[in-house]
N, C-alpha and C positions, 0 to 999 in steps of 0.2 A: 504493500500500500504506500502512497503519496505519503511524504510526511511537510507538516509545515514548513516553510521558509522562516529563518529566522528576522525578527525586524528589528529597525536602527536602535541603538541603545537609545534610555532614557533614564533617568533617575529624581528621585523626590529633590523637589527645592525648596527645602526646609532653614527660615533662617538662621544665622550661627552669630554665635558673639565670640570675642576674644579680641584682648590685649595686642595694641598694635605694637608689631615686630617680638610677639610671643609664641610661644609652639602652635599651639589652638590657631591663633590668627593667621600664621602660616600654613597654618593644615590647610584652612576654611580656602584661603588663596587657590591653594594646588587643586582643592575639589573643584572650586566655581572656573578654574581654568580645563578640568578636566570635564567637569561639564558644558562647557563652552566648546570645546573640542567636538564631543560626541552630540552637540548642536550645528554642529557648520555640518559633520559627517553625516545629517540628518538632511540635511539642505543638500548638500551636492549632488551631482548628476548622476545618472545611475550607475553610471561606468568606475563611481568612487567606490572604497573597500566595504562591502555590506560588513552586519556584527560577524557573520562569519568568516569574512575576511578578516576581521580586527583578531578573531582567537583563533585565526590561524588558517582557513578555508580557503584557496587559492580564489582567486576570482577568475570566472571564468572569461578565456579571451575575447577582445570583439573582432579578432580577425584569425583569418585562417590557419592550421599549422603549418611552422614553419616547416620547410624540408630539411632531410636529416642533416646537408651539408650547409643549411640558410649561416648566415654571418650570426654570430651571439650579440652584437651589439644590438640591442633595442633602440638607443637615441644614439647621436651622433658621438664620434669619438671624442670631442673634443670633453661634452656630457660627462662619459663616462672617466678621461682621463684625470679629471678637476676634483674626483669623490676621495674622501681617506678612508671611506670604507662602501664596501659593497655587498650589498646581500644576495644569495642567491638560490633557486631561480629567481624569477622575477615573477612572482605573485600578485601584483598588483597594491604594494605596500607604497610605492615613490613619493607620494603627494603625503604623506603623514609621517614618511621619514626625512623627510627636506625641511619638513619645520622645525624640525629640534637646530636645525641651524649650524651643525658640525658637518655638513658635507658629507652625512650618508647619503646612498642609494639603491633601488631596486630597480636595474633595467637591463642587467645582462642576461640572456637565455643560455638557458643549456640543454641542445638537442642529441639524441638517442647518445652515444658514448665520448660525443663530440668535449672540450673543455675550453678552458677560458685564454681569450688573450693578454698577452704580457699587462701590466696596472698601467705603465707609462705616466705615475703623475709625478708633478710637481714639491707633492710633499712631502717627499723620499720616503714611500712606500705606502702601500694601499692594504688597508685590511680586506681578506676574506673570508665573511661570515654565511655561514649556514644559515637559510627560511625555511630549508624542509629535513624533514628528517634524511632522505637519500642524499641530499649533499652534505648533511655532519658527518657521514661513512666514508664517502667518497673522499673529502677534503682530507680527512683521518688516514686514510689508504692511501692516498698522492700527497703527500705533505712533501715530502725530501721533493720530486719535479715541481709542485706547488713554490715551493722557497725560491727555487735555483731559477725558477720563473722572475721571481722580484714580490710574491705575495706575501704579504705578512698574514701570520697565523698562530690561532690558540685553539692548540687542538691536541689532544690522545692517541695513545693507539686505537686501532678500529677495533679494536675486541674489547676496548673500555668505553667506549662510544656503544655497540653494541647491547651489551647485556644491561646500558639503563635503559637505550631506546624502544627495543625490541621486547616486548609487553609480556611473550612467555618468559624468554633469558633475566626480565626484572624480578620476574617471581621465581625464578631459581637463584639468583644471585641475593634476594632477599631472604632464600632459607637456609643458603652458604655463611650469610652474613648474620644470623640471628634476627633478624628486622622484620622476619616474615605480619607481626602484632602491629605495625604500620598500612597493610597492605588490605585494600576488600580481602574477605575469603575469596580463594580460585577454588572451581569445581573442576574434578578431573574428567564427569562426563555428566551427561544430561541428564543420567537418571540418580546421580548425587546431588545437584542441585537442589538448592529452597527458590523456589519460583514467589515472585517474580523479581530476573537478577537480566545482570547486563551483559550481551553478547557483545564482543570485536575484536577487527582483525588484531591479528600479533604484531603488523607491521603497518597495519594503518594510521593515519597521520589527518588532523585539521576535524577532527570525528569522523571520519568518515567511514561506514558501514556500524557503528555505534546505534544500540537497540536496546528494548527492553524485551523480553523473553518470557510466555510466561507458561511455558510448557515445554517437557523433552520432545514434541514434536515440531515444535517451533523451532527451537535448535538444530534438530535434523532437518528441518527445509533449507535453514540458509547454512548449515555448516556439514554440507555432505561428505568433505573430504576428513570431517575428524578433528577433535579440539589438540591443542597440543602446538606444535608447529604454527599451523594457520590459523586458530581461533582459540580467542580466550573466552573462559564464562567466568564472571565473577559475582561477588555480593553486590545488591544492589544497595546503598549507603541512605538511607535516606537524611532529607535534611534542604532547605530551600536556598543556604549559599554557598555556591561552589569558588575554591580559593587558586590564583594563579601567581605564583611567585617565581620571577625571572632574576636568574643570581650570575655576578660575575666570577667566575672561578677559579682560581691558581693553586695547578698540585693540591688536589682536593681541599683548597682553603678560601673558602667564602668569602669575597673583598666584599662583595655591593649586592644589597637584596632590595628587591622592588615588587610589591604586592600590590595584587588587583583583587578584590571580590565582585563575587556575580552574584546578586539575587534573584533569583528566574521565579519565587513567587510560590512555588510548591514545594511541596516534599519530596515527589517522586517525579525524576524529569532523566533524561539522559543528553549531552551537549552532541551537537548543536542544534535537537529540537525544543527549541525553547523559545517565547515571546516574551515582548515584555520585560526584560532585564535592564536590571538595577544595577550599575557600577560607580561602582567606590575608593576611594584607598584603602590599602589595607598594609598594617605594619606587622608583618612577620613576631612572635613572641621567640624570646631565646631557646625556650624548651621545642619548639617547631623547628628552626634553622640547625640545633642540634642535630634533631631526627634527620635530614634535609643531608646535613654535612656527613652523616655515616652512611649515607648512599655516594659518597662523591670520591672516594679513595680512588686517588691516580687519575683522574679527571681534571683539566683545563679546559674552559672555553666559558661559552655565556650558556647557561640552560634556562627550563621553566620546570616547577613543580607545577603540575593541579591535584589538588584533595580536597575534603570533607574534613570538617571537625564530627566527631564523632557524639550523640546528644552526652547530654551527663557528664564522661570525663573529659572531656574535647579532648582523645587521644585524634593525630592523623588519621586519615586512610588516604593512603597515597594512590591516585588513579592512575598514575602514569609520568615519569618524566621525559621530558621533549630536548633531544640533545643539537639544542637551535635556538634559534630568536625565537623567541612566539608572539602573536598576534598580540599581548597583554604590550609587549616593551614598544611592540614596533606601531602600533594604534593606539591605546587605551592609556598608557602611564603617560603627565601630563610632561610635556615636550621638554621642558627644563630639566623636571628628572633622571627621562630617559639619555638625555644626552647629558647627564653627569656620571652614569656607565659609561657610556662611548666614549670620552672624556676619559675615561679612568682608564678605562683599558687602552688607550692610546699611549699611556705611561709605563705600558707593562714590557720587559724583554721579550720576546714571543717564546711559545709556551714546547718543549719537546716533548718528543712521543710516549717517551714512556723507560723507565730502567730496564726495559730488556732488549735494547737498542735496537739500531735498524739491521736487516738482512744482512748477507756479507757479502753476495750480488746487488744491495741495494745502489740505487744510481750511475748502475754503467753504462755506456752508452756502445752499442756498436753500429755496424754498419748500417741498420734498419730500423734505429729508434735509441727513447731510453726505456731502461727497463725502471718500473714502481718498485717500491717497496709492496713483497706480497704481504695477503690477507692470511693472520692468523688466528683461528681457533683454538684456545686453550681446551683440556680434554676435564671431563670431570673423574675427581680424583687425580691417581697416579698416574702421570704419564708413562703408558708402555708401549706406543706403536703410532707411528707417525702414517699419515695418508699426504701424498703429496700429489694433488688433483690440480688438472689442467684445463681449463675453460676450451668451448668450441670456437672458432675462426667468426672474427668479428662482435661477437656477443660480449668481451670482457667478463666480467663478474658482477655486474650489476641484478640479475636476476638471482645468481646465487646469499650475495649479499641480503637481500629481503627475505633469504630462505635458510638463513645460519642457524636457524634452530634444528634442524634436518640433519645437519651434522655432527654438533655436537652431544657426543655421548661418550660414557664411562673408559679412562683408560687413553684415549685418540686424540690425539693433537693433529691438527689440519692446517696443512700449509697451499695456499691455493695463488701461486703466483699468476702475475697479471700483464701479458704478452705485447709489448709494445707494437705502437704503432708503426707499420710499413707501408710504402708504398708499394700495392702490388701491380705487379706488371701486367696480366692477364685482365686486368681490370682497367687499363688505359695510365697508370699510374696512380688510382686511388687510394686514400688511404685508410687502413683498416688495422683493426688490432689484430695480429695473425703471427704466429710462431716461427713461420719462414713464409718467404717468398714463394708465389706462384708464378710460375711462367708460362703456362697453359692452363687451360680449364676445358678439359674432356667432359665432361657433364655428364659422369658416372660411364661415360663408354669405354675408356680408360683412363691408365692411371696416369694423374698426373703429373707435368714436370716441373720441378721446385729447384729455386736458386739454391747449389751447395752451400755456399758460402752464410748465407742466413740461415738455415739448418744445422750447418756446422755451433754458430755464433749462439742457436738455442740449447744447443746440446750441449754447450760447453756451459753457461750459464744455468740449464737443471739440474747439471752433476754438482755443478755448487753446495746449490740447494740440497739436494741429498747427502751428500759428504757432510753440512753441519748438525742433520737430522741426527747420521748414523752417529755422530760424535756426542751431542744430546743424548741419546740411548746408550753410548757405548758406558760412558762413565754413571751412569745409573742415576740419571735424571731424578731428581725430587723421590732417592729414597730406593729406586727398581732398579735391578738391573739382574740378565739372565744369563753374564758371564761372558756372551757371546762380542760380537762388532760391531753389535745395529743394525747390520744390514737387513738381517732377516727379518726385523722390524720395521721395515719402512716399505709404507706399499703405495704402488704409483697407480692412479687413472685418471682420469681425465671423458671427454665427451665431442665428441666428432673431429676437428681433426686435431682438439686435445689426448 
């Protein structure tokens, strides 16, 4: 069924007193400018960020898709060269991230595996920030070519990116971590559930496919393939204000926290089918940013909490955290604020991947590209047996990356490198993410003929990779080891011409 459309914010204009240039009179300031805000956003043309644009809903385009090779600059270079920071993709946030007045923006696209051109500005160097959950992974995975670009960045490994973003990996990484008493209850399947509770995707992003459920047949309509992986069910929280808290982060240490509430008016609602919402400031409690700070170990960058306070003890229940800007910083927090983050993190050295360093193929470059730092999967438990999987010709790891809960499991560490761009020949000189060269293309009639030299160049660069595995295993990794060399521990596949 159809669900509503969300409509423009609005909230009570109730008058406030307070002492000029006192806390109270400052507050009252920041709300009457945040509600002034989400009055112009009520006025503007349609084509400005609806509420679900503001917590995060992309707006949809008003012109056609671009093609996969279209130019990424949305406005002119000069536009995009002038920004010190950039958000990306381009969601339709520009017009309410220009008012904060520090020279954000949202106008670069990013088409199928295509990425970004050089910053080229003026201000000796251009931040880049993540709008959607797939570009916090990706920027996490290409950091090292990202830098050597000129991009400045605060960002994680992609396995610490990962297991906040990705909704099943947060509910395991919360039962690793003791935390799980912040979290809704998860249902493992439909017929353990207390109906009525909230179905969505594991990797969905802005609410999207977010429901209220209130039957294990309802579940199996929309969740055929199985919870786990691809669908979460959880407790449904009741409670009429949902809380959104966007924090600055360095090496899991909290610089700047910035809180929005929603009042959507009932008890029982699921975002973003909501009317009518009420938005506020909201000042984060010490005993909350606590909670908030023991999910962020080895974590840099800007995120967003959303939770519930819980009736009676206002304990958390944490719905999800968003390892990106969210619609709260980049819409809703009032412009002064939001750009005293951006502000702050402009003072920051930028942020490294993480203490267990880059690859030791990371950043080579040979005859046909540079090669990423690959994507790793840490194994649960003890690591005893390395998988070193190869993506298909063209495709990168974009589709795997939204399906990292499918891998990992007990024991298996996954290392999933990511094959640089070439020019292939058989294609007129196009360029594709591809492991060697093609020089023919038989179209399965036969086999066909590939550049030695870029063959050789991959082959020399996956024995790398394998050689550091077997050395991992050999010396008995976190505790195992079965005497042997590793090798018989390390298993390779991959997926067409992976």
């Amino acid at each position: 069924p159809s669900r509503p459309q969300s409509a423009p914010c609005d909230r009570a204009r109730t008058p406030r007193m307070g002492r000029p240039g006192s806390r109270e009179a400052e507050h009252t300031m920041l709300e009457d400018e945040l509600s002034s805000l989400l009055h112009a956003r009520r006025r503007a043309s349609s084509s400005a960020p609806s509420l679900s644009a503001a917590r995060g809903a992309p707006a949809r385009p008003a012109t056609s898709r671009p093609s996969r090779f279209q130019a990424h600059l949305a406005d002119s270079p000069r536009e995009v060269g002038s920004a010190r920071f950039h958000l990306v993709p381009k969601i339709g946030w520009d017009e309410p991230l220009q008012a904060m007045g520090c020279s954000a923006r949202n106008v670069l696209k990013k088409t199928g595996d295509e990425w970004l051109p050089e910053p080229g500005t003026p201000h000796g160097g251009c931040w880049l920030l993540p709008a959607s959950d797939d570009a916090s992974v990706q920027i996490a995975q290409r950091q090292g070519a990202l830098r050597r670009l000129g991009w400045r960045l605060l960002t994680s490994e992609a396995e610490v990116v990962l297991r906040l973003g990705n909704k099943a990996m947060l509910r395991d990484y919360a039962e690793q971590s003791s935390l799980l008493e912040f979290l809704p209850t998860h249902f493992d399947s439909a017929e353990s559930a207390t109906y009525p509770c909230i179905l969505k995707s594991a990797t969905g992003e802005f609410g999207k496919e977010n429901q209220i459920v209130n039957s294990k047949e309802e579940v199996v309509q929309v969740a055929a393939q199985g919870l786990g992986a691809h669908w979460v069910l959880q407790e449904l929280v009741p409670g009429h204000v949902e809380y959104s808290v966007s924090l600055l982060v360095k090496e899991g240490r909290i610089l700047l926290a910035l809180g929005t509430s929603y009042d959507c008016g009932r008890e029982i609602f699921v975002w973003p089918h909501v009317r009518n919402v009420k938005v506020c400031l909201y000042t984060a409690s010490d005993d909350e940013l606590a909670v908030m700070s023991s999910f962020l170990a080895e974590y840099s960058g800007i995120c967003n909490f959303n939770y519930k306070l819980r009736a009676g003890n206002r304990k958390m229940s944490i719905f999800e955290v968003n390892t990106r800007v969210g619609g709260d910083l980049a819409c809703d927090v009032p412009r002064d604020e939001a750009k005293r983050l951006f502000e702050l993190l402009d003072t920051l050295p930028e942020g490294a991947a993480s203490s267990a360093g880059p690859s030791p193929c990371a950043g080579r470059v040979g005859a046909g590209g540079e090669w990423d730092d690959p994507l790793v999967i840490e194994p649960l438990g003890v690591h005893k047996y390395t998988l070193v999987y190869l993506h298909p010709f063209r495709i990168g790891l974009r589709d795997y990356v939204r399906k990292m809960g499918l891998f990992r499991t007990e024991g298996l560490r996954v290392v999933m490198p990511h094959a640089p761009k070439r020019h292939i020949t058989c294609l007129r000189g196009q360029e594709q993410r591809s492991w060697y060269d093609y020089l023919s293309d038989e179209n399965g009639d036969g086999e066909d003929k590939v550049d030695e030299a870029t063959l050789a160049e991959a082959r020399d660069y996956l024995s790398g990779l394998i050689d550091a595995e077997r050395a991992r295993l050999r010396v008995g990794a976190e505790g195992y080891s079965d005497g042997g060399d590793g090798g018989d521990r390390v298993l390779i596949g991959g997926c067409s011409q992976g």
